[in-house]
Each structure stands twice: as C-alpha cells, then as structure tokens.
C-alpha positions as a Python dict, from the first residue, in 0.01 Angstrom:
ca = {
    (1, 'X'): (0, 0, 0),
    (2, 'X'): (-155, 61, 342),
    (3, 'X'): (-412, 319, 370),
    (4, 'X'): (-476, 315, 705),
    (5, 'X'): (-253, 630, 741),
    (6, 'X'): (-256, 908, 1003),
    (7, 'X'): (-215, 1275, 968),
    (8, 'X'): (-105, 1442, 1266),
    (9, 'X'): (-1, 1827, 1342),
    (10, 'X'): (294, 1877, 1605),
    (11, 'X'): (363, 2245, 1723),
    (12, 'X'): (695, 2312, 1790),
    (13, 'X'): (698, 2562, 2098),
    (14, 'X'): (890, 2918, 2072),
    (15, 'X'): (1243, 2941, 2156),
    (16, 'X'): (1265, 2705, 1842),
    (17, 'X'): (1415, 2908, 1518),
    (18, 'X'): (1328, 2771, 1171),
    (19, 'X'): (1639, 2544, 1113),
    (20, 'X'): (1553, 2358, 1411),
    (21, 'X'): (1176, 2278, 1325),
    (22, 'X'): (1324, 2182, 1008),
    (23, 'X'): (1561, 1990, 1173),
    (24, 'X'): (1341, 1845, 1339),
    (25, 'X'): (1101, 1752, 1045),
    (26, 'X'): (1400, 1535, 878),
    (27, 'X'): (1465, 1375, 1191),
    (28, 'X'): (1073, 1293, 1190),
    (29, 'X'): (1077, 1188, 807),
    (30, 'X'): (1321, 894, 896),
    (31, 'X'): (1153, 725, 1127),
    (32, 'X'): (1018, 380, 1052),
    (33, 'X'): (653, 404, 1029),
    (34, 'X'): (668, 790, 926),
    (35, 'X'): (564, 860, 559),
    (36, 'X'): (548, 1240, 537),
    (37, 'X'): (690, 1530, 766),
    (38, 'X'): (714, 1864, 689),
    (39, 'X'): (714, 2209, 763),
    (40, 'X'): (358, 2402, 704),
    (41, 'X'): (472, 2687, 489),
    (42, 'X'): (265, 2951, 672),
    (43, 'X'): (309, 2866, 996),
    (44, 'X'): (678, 2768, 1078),
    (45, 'X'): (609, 2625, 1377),
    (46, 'X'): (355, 2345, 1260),
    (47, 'X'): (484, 2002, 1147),
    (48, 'X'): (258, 1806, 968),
    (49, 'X'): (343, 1406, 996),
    (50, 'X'): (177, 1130, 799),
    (51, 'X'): (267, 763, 959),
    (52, 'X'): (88, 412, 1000),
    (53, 'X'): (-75, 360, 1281),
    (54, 'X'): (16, -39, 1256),
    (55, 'X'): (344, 98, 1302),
    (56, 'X'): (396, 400, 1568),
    (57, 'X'): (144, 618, 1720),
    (58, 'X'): (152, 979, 1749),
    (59, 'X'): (251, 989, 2093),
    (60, 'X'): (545, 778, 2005),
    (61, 'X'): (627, 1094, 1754),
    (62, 'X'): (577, 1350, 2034),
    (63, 'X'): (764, 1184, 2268),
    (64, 'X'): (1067, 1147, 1954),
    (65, 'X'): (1076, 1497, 1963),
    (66, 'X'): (1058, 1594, 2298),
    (67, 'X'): (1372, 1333, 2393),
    (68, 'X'): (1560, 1525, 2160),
    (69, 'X'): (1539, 1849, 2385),
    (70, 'X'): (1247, 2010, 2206),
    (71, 'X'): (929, 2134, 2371),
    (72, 'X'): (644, 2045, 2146),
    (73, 'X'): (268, 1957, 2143),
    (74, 'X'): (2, 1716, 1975),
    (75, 'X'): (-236, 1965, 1845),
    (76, 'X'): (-437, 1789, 1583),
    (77, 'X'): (-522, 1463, 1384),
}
C-alpha cells in the first residue's frame, strides 16, 4: 500500500446545487490515482479528495473538474 497519499479540499463555486457537487465527487472518485472523494457534510460545497501523488496531482483534479463546466478552486492540502 502506498502511503504517500494527498489530501486535498476543492470548493465548488455557487451556482452549483448539491446533486452536482455530488456529481461531481463520483466523477472525482473514479479517477485513476483518486482514492477518496467526497462531500464534507457541513459544508456542501467542499470536496475532500485523497489521491497519490505518484499518480496525478491536484491540479490535474482541478483542472478535471473545471473541463467538465464547473467553476471550482484548490483551497487546501
């Protein structure tokens, strides 16, 4: 098991309504490299994202998102 993993928080900008964040947190969840995404319980719009850095970055996650049509932000590792 690898455990050089990251932990990164992604803020999902308004305009976006719960079923899109989540949405967007299964979409995250499936990508190669990405062990964890999901919605932060108290704050809708935060996505928290656990990958390996050996295999994606978290600009590589941003940029996922924001292809997609979302407006989102990198707030925190």
């Amino acid at each position: 098991m690898n455990h050089k993993l990251v932990d990164v928080l992604i803020y999902i900008h308004k305009g976006a309504d719960a079923g899109l964040v989540a949405s967007v947190a299964r979409q995250l969840a499936r990508m190669s490299g990405v062990i964890m995404a999901s919605v932060n319980p108290r704050v809708k719009r935060l996505i928290s994202v656990k990958y390996d850095p050996d295999q994606l970055s978290g600009a590589s996650v941003l940029q996922d998102i924001q292809k997609n049509g979302c407006t989102a932000s990198l707030i925190g590792m």
